[in-house]
C-alpha positions in Angstrom: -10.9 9.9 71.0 -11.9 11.2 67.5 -8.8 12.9 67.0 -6.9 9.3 67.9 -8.9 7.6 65.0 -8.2 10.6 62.5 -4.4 10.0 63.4 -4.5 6.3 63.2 -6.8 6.5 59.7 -4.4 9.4 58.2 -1.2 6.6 59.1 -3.1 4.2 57.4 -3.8 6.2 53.9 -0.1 7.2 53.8 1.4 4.0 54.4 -1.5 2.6 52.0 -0.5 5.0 49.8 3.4 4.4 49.9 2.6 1.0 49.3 0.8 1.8 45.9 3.3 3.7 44.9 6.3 1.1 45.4 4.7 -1.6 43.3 5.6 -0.5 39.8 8.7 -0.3 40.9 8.7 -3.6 42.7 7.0 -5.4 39.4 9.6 -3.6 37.3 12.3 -4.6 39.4 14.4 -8.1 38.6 17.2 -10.2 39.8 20.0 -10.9 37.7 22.3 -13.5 38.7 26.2 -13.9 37.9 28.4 -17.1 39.2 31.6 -17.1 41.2 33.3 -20.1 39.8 36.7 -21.2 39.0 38.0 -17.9 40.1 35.8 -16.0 37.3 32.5 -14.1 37.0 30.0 -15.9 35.0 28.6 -14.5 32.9 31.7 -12.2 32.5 29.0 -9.1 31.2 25.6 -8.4 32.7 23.2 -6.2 31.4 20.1 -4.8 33.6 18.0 -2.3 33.5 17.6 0.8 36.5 16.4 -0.3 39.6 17.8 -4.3 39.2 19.3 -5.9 41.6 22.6 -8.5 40.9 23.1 -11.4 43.1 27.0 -12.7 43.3 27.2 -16.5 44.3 30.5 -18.0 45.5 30.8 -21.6 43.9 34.6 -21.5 44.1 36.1 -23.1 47.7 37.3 -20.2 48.7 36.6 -16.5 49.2 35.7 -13.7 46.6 34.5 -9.6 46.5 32.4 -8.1 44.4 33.9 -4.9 44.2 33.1 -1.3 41.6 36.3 -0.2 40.2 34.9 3.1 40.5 33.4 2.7 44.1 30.0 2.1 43.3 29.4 -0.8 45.1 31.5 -3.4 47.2 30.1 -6.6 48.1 32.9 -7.3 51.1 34.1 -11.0 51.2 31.9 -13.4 50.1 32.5 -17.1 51.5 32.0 -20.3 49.7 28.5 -21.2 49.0 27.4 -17.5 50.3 26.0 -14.6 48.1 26.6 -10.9 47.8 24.1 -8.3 46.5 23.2 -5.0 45.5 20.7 -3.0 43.5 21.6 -0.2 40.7 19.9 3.0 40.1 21.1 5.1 37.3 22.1 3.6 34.0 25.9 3.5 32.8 28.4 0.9 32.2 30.0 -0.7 35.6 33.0 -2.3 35.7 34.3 -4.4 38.5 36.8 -6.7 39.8 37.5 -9.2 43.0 39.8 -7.4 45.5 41.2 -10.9 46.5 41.9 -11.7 42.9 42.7 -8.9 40.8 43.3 -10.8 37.8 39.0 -10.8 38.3 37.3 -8.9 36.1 33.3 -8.7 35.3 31.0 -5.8 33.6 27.7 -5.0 34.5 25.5 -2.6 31.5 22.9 -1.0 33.4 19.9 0.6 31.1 17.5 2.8 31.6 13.9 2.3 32.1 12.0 3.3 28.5 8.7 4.3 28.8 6.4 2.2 26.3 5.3 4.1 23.2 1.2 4.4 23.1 0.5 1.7 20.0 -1.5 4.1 17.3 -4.9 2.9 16.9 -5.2 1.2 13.1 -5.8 3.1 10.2 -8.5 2.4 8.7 -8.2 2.1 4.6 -9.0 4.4 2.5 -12.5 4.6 1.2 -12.3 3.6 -2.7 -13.7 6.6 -4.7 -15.8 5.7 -7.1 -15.1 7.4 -10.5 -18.3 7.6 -12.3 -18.8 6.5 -16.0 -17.7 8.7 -18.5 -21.1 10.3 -20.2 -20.6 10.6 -23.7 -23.1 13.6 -25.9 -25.3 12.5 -28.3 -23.7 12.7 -31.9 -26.9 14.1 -33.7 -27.4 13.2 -37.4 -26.8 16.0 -39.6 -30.3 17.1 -41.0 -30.0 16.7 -45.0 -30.9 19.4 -46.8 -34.0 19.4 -48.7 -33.5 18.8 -52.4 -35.5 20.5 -54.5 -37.4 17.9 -57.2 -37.1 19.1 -60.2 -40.3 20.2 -61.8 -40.2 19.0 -65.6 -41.1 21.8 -68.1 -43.0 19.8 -70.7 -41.8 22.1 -73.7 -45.0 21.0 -76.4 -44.4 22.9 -79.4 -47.7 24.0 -81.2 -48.2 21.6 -84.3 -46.7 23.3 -86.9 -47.9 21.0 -89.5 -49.9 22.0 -91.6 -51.0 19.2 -94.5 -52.0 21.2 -97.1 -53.8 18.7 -99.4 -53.9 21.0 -102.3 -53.5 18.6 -105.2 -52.9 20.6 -108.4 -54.3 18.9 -110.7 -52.7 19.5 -114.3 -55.1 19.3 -116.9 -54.6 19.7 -120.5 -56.5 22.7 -121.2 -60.1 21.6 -122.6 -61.7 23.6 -125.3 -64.8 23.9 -123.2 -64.8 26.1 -119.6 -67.1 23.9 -118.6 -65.6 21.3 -118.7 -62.2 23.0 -117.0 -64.6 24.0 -114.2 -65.6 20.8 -113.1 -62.2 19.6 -113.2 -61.0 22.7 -111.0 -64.0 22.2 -108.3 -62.9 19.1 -106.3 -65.7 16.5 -105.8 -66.6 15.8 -102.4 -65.0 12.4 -100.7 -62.1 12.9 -102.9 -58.8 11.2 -101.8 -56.6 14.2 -100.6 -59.6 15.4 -98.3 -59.5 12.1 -96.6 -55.7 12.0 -95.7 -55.0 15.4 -93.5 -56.4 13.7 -90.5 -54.4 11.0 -90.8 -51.5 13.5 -91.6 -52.5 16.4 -88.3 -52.4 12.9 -85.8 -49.2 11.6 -87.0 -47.4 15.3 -86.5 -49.0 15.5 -83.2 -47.5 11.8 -82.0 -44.4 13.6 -83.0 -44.6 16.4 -81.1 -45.0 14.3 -78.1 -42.6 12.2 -78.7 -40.5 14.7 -78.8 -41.5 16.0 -75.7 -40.7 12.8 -73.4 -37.9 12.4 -74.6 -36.6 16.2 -73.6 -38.5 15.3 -70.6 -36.6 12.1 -69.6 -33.0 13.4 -70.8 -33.7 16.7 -68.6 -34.5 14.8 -65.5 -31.8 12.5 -65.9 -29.4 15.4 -65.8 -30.9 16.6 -62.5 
């Protein structure tokens, strides 16, 4: 009894399984259609793809084939109102003819199956690089040199003045010395006593004088 149901359940996973594998081919598979009328194929060309079937229809009165000129396929006679089929499996280019009419012609383009290309996933864009800001050196100031002031030599020359206040008196010879003495010996608070100060200050404003000036001309030239 158990080895019955093993048999039936293995019969039912292969004819499952036959079944699975049929339906591409059965959703790939289509009907294509050409008309027998006025003792022509319409359309006069077909193009299928493998594993299509093509369906003659006889609109004409009278009888037509469906016939391979290279012996593919022959549909036999097909009657008024009746239709003839039959299903292609490699690709090529058929041609075919009515063996009733030979002045019948038709084409049928078979192609072959192409297998869909996988779609590439998007690319994503490329990520923007950012270029950092240029970074420019401090310029440093150039350092100036340290100038040397000029240290004024105040050149004072010694007073070389001298005011001699010798007054030379000339006197008419006296007939007396004494009298010649006393006018030799100068009295005190006489008048050339009194002006050698006056003289010694006014030599010394001079001499300093003098001295700014040098001064001032030698810095200017620095």
């Amino acid at each position: 009894m158990a080895v019955r149901r093993a048999v039936v359940a293995w019969a039912a996973a292969f004819v499952i399984s036959c079944v699975l594998l049929a339906l591409p081919l059965v959703a790939l598979a289509a009907t294509s259609s050409v008309n027998i009328q006025g003792s022509a194929f319409v359309p006069p060309t077909t193009t299928v793809r493998v594993g299509d079937t093509v369906t003659w229809t006889n609109r004409d009165a009278f009888s037509h084939t469906s016939t391979s000129d290279t012996g593919v396929w022959d549909t036999g006679v097909i009657r008024a109102a009746a239709s003839g089929s039959f299903m292609f499996t490699a690709a090529g280019t058929f041609a075919y003819h009515c063996a009733i009419h030979s002045f019948m012609h038709g084409t049928i383009v078979v192609q072959a199956v192409s297998t869909p290309q996988p779609t590439a996933p998007p690319t994503a864009p490329p990520t923007p690089v950012r270029t950092a800001p240029p970074t420019f050196a401090p310029t440093e100031r150039p350092t100036p040199a340290p100038t040397e002031a000029a240290t004024p030599q105040a050149t004072t020359a010694a007073p070389s003045a001298t005011a001699s206040a010798a007054a030379a008196p000339s006197e008419t010879a006296s007939p007396s010395p004494s009298a010649a003495a006393a006018q030799l010996t100068p009295a005190p608070g006489a008048a050339g006593s009194g002006n050698a100060p006056l003289l010694i200050g006014a030599a010394a404003l001079a001499v300093a004088a003098l001295g700014a000036i040098a001064f001032f001309l030698a810095r200017r030239r620095s």
